[in-house]
C-alpha positions as CSV (number, residue, x, y, z in Angstrom):
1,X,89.7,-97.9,156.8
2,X,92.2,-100.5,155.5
3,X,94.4,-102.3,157.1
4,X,97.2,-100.9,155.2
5,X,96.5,-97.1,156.4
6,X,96.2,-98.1,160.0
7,X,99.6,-99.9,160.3
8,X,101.0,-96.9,158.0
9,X,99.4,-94.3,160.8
10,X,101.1,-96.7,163.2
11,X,104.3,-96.6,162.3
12,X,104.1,-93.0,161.8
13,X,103.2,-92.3,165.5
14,X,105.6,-94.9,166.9
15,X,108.4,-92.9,165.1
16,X,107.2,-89.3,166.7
17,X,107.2,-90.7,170.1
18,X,110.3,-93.4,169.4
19,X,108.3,-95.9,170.6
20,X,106.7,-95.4,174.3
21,X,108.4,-97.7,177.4
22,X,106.0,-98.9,179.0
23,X,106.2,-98.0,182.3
24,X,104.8,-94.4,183.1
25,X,104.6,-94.4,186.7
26,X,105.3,-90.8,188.1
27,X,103.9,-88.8,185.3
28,X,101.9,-85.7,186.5
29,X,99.2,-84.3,184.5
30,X,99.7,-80.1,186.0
31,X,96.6,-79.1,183.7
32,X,95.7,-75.6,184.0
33,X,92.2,-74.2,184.9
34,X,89.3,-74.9,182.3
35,X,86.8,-71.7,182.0
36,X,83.5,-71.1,180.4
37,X,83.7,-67.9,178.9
38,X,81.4,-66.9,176.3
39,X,81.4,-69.2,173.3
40,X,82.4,-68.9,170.1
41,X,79.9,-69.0,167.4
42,X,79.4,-72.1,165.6
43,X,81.7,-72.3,162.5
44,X,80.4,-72.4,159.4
45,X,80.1,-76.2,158.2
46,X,82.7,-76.9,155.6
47,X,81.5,-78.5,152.4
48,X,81.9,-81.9,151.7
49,X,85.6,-83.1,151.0
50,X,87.0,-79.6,152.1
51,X,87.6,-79.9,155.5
52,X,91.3,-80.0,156.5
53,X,91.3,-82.6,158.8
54,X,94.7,-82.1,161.1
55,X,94.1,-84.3,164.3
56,X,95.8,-87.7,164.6
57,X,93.7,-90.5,162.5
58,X,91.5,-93.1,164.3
59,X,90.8,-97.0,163.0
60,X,89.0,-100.0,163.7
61,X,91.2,-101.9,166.1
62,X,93.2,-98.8,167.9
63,X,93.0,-98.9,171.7
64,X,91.0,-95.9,172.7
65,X,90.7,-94.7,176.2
66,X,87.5,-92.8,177.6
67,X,88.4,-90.0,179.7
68,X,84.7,-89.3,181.4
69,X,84.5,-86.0,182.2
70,X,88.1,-84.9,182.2
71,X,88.1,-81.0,180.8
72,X,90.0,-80.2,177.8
73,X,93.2,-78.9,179.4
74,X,93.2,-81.9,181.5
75,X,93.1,-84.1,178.3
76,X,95.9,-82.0,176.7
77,X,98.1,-82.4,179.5
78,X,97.4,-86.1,179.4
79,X,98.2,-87.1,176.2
80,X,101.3,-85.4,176.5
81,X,102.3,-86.9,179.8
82,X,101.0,-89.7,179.6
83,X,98.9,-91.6,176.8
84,X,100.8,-90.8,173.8
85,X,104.0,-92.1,175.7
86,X,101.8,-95.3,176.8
87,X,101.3,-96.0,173.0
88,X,97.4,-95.1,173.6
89,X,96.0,-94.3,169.8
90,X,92.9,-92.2,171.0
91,X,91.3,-90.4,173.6
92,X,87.4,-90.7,173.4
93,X,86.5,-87.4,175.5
94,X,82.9,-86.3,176.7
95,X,80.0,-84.5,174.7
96,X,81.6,-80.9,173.6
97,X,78.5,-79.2,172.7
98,X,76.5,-76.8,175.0
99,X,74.4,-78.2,177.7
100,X,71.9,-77.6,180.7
101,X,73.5,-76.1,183.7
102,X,74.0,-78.1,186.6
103,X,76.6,-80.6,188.7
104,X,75.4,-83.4,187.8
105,X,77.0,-85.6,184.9
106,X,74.6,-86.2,183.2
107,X,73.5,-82.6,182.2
108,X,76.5,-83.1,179.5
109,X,74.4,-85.2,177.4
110,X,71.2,-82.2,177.1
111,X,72.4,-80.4,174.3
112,X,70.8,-76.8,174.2
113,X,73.0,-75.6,171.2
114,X,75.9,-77.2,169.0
115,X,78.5,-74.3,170.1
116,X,81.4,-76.2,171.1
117,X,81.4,-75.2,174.7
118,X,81.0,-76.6,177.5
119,X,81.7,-76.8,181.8
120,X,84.6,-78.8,180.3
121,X,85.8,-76.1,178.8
122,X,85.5,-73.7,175.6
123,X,86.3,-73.8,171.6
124,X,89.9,-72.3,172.1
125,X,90.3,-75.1,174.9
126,X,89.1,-77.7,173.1
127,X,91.2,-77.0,169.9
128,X,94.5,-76.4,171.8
129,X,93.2,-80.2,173.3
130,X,92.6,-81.8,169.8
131,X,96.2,-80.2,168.8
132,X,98.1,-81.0,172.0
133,X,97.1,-84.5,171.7
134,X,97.4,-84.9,167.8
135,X,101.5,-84.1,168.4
136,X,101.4,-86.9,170.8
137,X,99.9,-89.2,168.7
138,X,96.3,-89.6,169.8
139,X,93.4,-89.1,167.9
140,X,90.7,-87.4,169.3
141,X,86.6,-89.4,169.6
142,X,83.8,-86.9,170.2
143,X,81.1,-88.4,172.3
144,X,78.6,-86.9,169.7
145,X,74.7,-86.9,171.3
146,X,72.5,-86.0,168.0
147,X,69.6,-88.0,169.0
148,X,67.4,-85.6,171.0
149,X,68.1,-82.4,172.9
150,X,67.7,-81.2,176.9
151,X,64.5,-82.5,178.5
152,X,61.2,-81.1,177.9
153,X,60.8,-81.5,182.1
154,X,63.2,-78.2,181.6
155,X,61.1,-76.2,180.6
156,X,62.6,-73.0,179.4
157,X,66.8,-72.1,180.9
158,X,70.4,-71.2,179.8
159,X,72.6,-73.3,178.6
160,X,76.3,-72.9,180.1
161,X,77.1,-70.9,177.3
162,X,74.4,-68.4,177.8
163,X,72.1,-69.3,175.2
164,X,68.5,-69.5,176.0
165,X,66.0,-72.5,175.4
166,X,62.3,-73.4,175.6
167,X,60.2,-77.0,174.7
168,X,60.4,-77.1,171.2
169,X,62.6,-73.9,171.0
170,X,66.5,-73.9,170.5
171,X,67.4,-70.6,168.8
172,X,71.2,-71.4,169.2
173,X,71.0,-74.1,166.4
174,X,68.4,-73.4,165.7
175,X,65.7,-76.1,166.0
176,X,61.9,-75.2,166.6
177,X,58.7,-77.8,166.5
178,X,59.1,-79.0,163.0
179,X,62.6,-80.5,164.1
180,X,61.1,-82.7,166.8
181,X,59.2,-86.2,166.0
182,X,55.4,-86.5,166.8
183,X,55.2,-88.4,169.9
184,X,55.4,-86.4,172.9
185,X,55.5,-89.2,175.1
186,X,58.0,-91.1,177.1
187,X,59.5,-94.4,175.8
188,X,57.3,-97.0,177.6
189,X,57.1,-99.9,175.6
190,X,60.9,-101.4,173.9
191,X,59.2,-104.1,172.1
192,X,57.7,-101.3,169.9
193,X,60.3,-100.0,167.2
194,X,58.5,-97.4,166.5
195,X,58.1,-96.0,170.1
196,X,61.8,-96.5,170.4
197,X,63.3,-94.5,167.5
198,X,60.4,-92.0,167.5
199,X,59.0,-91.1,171.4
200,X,61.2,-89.5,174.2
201,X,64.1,-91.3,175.8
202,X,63.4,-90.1,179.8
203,X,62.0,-87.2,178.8
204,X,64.8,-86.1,176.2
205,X,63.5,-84.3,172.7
206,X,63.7,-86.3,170.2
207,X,64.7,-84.9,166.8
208,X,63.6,-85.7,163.8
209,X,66.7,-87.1,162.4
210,X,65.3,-88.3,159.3
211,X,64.2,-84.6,158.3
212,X,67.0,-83.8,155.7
213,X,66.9,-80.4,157.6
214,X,67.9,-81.7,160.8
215,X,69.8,-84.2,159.3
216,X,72.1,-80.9,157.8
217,X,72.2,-79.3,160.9
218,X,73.4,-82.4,163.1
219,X,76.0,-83.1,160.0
220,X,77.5,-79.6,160.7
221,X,77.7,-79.7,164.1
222,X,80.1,-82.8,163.3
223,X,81.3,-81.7,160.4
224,X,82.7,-78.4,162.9
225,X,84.2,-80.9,165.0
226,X,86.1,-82.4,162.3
227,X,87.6,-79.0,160.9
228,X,88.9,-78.9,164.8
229,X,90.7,-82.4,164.2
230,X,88.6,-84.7,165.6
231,X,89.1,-88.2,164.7
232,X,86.2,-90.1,165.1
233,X,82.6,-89.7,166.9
234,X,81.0,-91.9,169.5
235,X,77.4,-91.9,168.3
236,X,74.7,-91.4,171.6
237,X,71.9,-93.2,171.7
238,X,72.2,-94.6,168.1
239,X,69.4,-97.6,169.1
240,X,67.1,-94.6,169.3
241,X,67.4,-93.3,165.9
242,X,67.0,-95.4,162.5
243,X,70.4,-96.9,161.0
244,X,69.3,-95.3,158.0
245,X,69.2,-92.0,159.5
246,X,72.3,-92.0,160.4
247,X,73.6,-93.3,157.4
248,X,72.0,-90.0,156.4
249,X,73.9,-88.0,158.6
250,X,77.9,-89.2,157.7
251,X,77.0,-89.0,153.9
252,X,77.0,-85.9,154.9
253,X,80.3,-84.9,156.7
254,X,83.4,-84.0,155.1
255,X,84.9,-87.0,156.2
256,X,82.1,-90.0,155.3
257,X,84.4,-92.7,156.4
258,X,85.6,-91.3,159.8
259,X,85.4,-93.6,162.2
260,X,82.3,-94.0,164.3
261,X,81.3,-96.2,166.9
262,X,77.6,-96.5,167.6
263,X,75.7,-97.3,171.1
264,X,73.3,-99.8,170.1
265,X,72.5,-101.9,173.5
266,X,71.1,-104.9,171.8
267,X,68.5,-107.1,174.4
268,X,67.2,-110.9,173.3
269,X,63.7,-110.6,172.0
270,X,64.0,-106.3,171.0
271,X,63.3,-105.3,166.9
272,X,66.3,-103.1,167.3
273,X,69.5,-105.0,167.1
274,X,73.3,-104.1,166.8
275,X,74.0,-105.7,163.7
276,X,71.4,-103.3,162.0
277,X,73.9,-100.5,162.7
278,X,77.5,-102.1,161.2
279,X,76.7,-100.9,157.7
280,X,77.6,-97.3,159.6
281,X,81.0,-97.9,161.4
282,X,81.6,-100.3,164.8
283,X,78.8,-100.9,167.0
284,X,79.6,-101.7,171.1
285,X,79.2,-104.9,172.1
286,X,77.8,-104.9,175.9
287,X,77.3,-108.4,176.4
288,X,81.1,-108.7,175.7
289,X,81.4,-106.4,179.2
290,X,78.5,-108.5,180.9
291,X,80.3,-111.9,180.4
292,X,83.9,-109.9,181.8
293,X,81.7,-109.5,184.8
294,X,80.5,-113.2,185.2
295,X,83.7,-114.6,184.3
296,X,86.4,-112.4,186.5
297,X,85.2,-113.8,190.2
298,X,83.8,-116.7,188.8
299,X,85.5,-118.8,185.8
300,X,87.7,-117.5,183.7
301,X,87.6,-120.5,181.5
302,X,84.7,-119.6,180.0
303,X,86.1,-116.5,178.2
304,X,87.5,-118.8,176.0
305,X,83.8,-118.2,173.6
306,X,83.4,-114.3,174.8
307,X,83.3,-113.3,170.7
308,X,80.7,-116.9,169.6
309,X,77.1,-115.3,169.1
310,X,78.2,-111.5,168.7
311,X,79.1,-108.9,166.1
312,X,82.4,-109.9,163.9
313,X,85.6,-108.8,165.2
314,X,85.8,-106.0,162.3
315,X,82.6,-104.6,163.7
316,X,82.7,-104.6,167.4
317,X,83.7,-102.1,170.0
318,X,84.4,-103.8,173.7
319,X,84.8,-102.4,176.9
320,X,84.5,-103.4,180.8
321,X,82.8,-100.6,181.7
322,X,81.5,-97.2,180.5
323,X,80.0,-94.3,182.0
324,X,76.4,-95.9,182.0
325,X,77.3,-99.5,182.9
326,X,79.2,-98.3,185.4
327,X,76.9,-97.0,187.5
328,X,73.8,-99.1,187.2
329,X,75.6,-102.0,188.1
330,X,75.4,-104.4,184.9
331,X,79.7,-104.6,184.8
332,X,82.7,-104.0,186.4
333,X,83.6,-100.7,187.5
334,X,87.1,-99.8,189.5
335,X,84.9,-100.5,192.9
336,X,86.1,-104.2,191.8
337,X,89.8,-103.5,192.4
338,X,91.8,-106.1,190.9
339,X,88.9,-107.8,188.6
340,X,88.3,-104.5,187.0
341,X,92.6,-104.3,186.2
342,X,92.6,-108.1,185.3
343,X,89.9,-107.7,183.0
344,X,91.3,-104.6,181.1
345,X,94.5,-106.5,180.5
346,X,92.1,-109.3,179.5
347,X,90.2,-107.1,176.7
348,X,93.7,-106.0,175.3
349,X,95.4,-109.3,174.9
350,X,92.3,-111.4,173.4
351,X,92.1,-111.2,169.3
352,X,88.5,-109.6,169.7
353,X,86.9,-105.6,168.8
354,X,88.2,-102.5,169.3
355,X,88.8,-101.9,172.9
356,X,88.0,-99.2,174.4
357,X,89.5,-98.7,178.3
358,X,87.8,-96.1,180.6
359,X,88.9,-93.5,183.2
360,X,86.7,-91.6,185.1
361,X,86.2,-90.4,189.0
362,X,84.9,-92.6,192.1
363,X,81.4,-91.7,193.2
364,X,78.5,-92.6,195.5
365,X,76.1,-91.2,194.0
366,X,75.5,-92.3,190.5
367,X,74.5,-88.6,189.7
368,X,77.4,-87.3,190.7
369,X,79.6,-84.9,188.6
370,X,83.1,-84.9,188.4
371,X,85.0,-83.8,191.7
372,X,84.7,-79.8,192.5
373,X,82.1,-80.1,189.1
374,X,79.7,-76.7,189.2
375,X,76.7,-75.6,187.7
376,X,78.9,-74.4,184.6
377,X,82.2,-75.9,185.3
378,X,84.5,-79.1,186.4
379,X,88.1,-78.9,187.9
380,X,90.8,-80.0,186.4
381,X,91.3,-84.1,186.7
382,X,94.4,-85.4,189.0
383,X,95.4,-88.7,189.2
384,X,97.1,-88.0,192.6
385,X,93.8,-87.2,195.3
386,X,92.5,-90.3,195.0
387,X,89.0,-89.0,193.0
388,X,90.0,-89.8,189.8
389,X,90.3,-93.4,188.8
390,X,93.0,-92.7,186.1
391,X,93.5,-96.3,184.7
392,X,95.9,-95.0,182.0
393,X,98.6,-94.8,184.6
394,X,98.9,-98.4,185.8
395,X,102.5,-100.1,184.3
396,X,100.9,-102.9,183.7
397,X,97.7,-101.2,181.3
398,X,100.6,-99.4,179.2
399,X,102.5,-102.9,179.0
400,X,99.5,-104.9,177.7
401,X,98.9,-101.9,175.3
402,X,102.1,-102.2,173.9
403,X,101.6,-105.9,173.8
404,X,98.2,-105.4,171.8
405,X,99.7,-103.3,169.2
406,X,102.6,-106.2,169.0
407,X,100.6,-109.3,168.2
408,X,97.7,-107.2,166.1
409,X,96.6,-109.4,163.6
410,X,98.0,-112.7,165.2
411,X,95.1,-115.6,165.5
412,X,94.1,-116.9,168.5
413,X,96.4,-120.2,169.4
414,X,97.4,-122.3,172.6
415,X,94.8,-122.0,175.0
416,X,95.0,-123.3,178.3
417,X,93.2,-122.9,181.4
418,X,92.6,-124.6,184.7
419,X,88.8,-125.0,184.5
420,X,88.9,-122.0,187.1
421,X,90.8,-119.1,187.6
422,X,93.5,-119.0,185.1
423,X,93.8,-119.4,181.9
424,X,96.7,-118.6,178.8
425,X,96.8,-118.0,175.4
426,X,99.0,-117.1,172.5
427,X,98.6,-114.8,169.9
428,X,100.5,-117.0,167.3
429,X,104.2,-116.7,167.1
430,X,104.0,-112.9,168.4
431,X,103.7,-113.1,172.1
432,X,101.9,-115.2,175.0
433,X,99.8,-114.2,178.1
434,X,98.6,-115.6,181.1
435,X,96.3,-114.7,184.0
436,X,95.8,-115.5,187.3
437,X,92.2,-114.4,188.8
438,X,92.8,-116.6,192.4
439,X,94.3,-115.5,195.3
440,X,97.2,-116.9,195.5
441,X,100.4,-117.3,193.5
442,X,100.3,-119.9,190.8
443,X,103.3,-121.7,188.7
444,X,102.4,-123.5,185.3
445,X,104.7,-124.9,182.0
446,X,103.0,-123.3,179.3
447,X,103.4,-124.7,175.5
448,X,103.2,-121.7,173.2
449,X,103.9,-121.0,169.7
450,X,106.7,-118.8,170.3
451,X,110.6,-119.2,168.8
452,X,113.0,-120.1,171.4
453,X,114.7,-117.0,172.8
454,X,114.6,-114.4,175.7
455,X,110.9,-112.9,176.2
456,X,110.4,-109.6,178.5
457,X,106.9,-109.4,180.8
458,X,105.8,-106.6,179.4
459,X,102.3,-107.1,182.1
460,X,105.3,-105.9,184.5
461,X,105.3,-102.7,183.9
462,X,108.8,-102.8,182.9
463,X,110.7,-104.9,180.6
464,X,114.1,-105.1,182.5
465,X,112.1,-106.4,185.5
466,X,111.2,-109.8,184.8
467,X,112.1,-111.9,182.2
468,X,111.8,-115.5,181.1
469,X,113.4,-117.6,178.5
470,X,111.0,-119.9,176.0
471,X,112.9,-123.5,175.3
472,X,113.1,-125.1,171.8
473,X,109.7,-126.5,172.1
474,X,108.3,-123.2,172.7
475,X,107.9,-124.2,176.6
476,X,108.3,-121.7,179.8
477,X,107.8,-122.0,183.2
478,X,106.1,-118.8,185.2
479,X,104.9,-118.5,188.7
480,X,101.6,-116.0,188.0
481,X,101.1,-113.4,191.0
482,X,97.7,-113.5,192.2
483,X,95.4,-111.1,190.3
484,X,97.7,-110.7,188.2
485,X,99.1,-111.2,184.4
486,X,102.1,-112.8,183.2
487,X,102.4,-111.7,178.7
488,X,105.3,-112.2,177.0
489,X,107.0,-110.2,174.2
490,X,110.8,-111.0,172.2
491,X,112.9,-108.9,174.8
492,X,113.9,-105.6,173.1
493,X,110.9,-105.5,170.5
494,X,109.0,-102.4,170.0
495,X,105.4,-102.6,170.4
């Protein structure tokens, strides 16, 4: 998408929300209860071009936040209260489709038919979601898993829907043997490209996605979400199916240049690689999460290079954590406390991807589904019992939002750090940030690129809090809280 349609969609949302303050302490998502009652059938694919796409638009470059787990009237609720008003431009929400029963999290991501309903809730659900957030200006990204289907260590069940499955038999899409690659083995060997994009991921069955029959039936599934109003698709597993597959696949929605963003988990030394994947849509770059976690605790300095040796800006999605990473160990997670904060505000302040910040629930068992999560259900998310980890509602997140959105396009200027634990940087003449990862308070001069004038800390959560004045030579003087972030903006701008 150009740049010209994403600063139009921009300016559109900022004027149907008059611009969000940044502060949105003491918002309460209510929510109501999420049900699993019987599914609607799957809609009939819409042809290419007709669909009548209605949900709020996503880009390359929009700050997207990943509400694991949340059900659909949780979401709603959300975006309302909360993220449209924090000038969030998407929600990325998890897989939609029907799934294997059970508590555990991970049962979302066995598809046993493409009805849209799921334990977090049903079709009307997820509609009245897509809509709710859409007239708070948030696009909606489907986690979309089209690279396999439920285990073959299933067996035979019921999805949550109530539609039956065996190995090699899903009626409800329907998919029997035909649709499935050869190899009815388990991954074993990732050196072997063949093995990777063609043999069973733990177990998982593995479609044959470059079958112009599955390829149809996957591009309806999506092609369904889309006449719902999604705005964009998270792409499961993409390292396991052939960049040319999926190229495939979204010639074959009604909206080819929707934005996607593709899990491609590149390792030094493996055939597959991310930058096979760009000719698609972004790819997620996980060593940009991997050095976050070596830097914050450690030096900060080097953060300086975090985008040398990886995908272009244009083509990479960033993160500090995800669902996966999360829990076997590889970044931070909200376990680190203040490094997992400092980083976030880190990964929306430097000129570098499409960030992507996540919310989900605390756990000790990395199986674990969401709290009061079922065999066929999950409750409701709140912010308030302590379960959920509800990063959207910290003043400081929304302020450094804002500020991303402010300097968007700005290069990279006035960098300054301590060899340690703080460092600055300026985003050209649009606004200035610095961060403290020690433990105690520290007070610097900073040289910046900024007119002389009266600059609000928008990292404070709000801007009538703190505020600092930048001289003629575009100095300041700030005392940085520990853990914490100083980022200026001109005092009254919009963001």
């Amino acid at each position: 998408m150009t740049h010209a349609r994403t600063t139009h969609r921009r300016a559109g949302r900022a004027a149907g929300r008059g611009v969000a303050a940044a502060a949105v302490t003491g918002l309460l998502a209510t929510g109501l209860a999420a049900t699993t009652s019987s599914a609607s059938p799957l809609a009939t694919p819409a042809e290419p071009g007709s669909a009548a796409l209605v949900g709020a638009d996503v880009a390359h470059g929009d700050v997207i936040l990943n509400l694991f787990q949340w059900t659909w009237t949780s979401v709603a609720e959300e975006c309302t209260s909360t993220i449209g008003p924090a000038g969030i431009d998407a929600v990325q929400v998890s897989p939609p489709q029907e799934h294997i029963q059970g508590t555990e999290w991970w049962t979302s991501y066995q598809p046993v038919s493409y009805k849209i309903e799921s334990k977090l809730g049903t079709r009307e659900e997820f509609k009245a979601m897509v809509d709710a957030c859409g007239e708070a200006g948030v696009g909606v990204v489907a986690d979309a898993v089209i690279n396999h289907t439920t285990g073959a260590d299933q067996g035979a069940g019921t999805g949550v829907a109530g539609t039956s499955f065996a190995v090699d038999d899903f009626p409800g899409v329907p998919y029997g043997p035909g649709d499935f690659n050869d190899c009815r083995t388990n991954i074993a060997n990732y050196g072997d490209r063949d093995e990777v994009q063609n043999c069973r991921l733990v177990s998982l069955q593995d479609l044959r996605t470059g079958s112009p029959e599955v390829q149809d039936k996957i591009a309806g599934y999506l092609n369904d979400l889309l006449d719902l109003g999604v705005g964009g698709f998270r792409i499961d597993a993409a390292k396991h199916m052939p960049a040319e597959d999926l190229a495939a696949i979204k010639a074959r929605l009604s909206d080819p240049d929707v934005y996607w963003v593709q899990e491609v988990i590149g390792a030094g030394g493996e055939p597959i690689q991310p930058s096979e994947y760009v000719g698609n849509g972004d790819v997620h770059e996980f060593d940009y999460a991997r050095q976050l976690k070596n830097a914050f605790g450690g030096n900060l300095a080097s953060l300086r290079g975090i985008a040398d040796g990886k995908l272009s800006s244009d083509q990479a999605g960033v993160f500090v954590t995800n669902h996966d990473t999360e829990r076997n160990g590889e970044t931070l997670t909200y376990k680190d406390g203040d490094a997992y904060r400092l980083a976030s505000l880190f990964m929306l302040a430097f000129p570098y991807g499409s960030p992507s910040l996540y919310s989900g629930y605390t756990f000790d068992d990395k199986d674990a589904g969401a709290p009061g999560a079922t065999a066929t259900g999950v409750d409701d998310a709140d912010c308030d019992n302590g379960a959920w980890s509800c990063i959207q509602r910290d003043p400081a997140v929304a302020g450094m939002v804002r500020f991303h959105h402010a300097v968007e396009g700005s290069e990279l200027t006035d960098w300054w750090d301590d060899g340690g634990s703080q460092i600055a940087f300026g985003r050209g003449d649009a606004g200035f940030v610095a961060l403290n990862d020690g433990d105690g308070e520290a007070e610097h001069t900073f040289q910046t690129s900024l007119p002389a004038g009266e600059y609000a800390n928008v990292a404070a959560g709000d801007d009538a809090a703190e505020t600092y004045t930048v001289a003629a030579d575009g100095t300041f003087t700030a005392s940085v809280p520990a853990h914490g972030a100083v980022a200026l903006l001109p005092a009254g701008a919009d963001g």
